[in-house]
Structure formats: C-alpha cells, structure tokens
C-alpha positions in Angstrom: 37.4 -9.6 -1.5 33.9 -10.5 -1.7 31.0 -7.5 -3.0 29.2 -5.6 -1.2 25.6 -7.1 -3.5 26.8 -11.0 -2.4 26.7 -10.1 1.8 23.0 -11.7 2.2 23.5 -10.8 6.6 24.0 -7.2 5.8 20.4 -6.5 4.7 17.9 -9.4 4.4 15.1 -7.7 3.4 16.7 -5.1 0.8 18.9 -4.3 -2.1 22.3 -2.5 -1.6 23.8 -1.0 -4.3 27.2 -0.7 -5.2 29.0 2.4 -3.8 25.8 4.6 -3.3 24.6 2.6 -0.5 21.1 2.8 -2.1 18.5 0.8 -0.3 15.4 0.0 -1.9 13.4 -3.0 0.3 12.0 -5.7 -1.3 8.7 -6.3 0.9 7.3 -5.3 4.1 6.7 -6.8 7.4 2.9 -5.3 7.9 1.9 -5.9 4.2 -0.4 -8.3 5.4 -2.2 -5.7 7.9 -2.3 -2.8 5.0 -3.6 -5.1 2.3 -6.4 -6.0 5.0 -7.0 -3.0 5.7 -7.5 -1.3 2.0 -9.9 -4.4 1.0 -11.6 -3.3 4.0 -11.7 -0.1 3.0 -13.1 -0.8 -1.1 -15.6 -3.2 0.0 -17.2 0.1 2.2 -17.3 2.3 -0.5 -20.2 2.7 -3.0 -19.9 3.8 -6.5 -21.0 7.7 -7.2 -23.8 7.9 -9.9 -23.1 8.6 -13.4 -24.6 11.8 -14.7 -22.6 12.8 -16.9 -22.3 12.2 -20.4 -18.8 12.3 -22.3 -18.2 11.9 -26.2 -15.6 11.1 -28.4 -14.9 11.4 -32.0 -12.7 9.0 -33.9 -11.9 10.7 -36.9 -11.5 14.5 -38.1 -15.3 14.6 -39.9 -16.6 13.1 -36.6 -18.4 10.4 -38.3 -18.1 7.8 -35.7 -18.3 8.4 -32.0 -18.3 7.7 -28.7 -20.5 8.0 -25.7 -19.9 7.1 -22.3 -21.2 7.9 -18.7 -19.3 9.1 -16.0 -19.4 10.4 -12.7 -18.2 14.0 -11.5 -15.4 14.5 -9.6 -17.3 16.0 -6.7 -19.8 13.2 -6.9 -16.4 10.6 -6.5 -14.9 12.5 -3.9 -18.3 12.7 -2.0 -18.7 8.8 -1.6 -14.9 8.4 -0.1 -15.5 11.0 2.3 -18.7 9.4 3.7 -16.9 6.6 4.8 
C-alpha cells in the first residue's frame, strides 16, 4: 500500500501530512505579481526624519553608552499613509 506523503498527483503544489490532512503549500502562483508589487510599493516610500534621540547604557554604573537617532512612530506611520 503506497503513503499518502509519496502520491506526487494528489497535490503538486503542497505538503500532505499523514492522517491530519494538513496542507501547507509550498509556493504561490501570483508570487511574481505580489513581489512586484511590494518593490513597487518600498521604492515610493520615503524615510521619516529622525528626531529623536535614544540611549543606552552597557553596564550598571552607566559608564559606556549609546546614542542613536530614531524616528517616531507617528512620524513612520505618516510617510506610509502618504503614499
């Protein structure tokens, strides 16, 4: 009697799994279109300004730190919704 897992007609594009019947597909047909269309999409978009300043200590005495520049939330949000 030959498995259920060695029946490549039954689903091409998927793995079935034992008794479960779990299907969990291996690629897509319109990957193509949706990787288009989200390089599309990032090349549009412009990076939100950096006004804020974040800091980070390394050790308990805070001896050494940190400092780096980041944008706000809002600020990010703002520049996907313009699109």
């Amino acid at each position: 009697m030959e498995s259920e897992l060695s029946a490549p007609s039954q689903a091409p594009l998927a793995l079935i799994c034992s008794k479960r019947r779990v299907v969990v597909q291996r690629s897509s047909e319109s990957i193509g279109s949706i990787a288009a269309a989200l390089a599309k999409a990032q090349a549009e978009l412009v990076n939100p300004e950096k006004s804020l300043v974040g800091t980070i200590r390394s050790d308990a005495s805070g001896a050494t730190e940190r400092s780096f520049r980041y944008a706000p939330c809002r600020a990010a949000w703002r520049s996907c919704a313009r699109r």
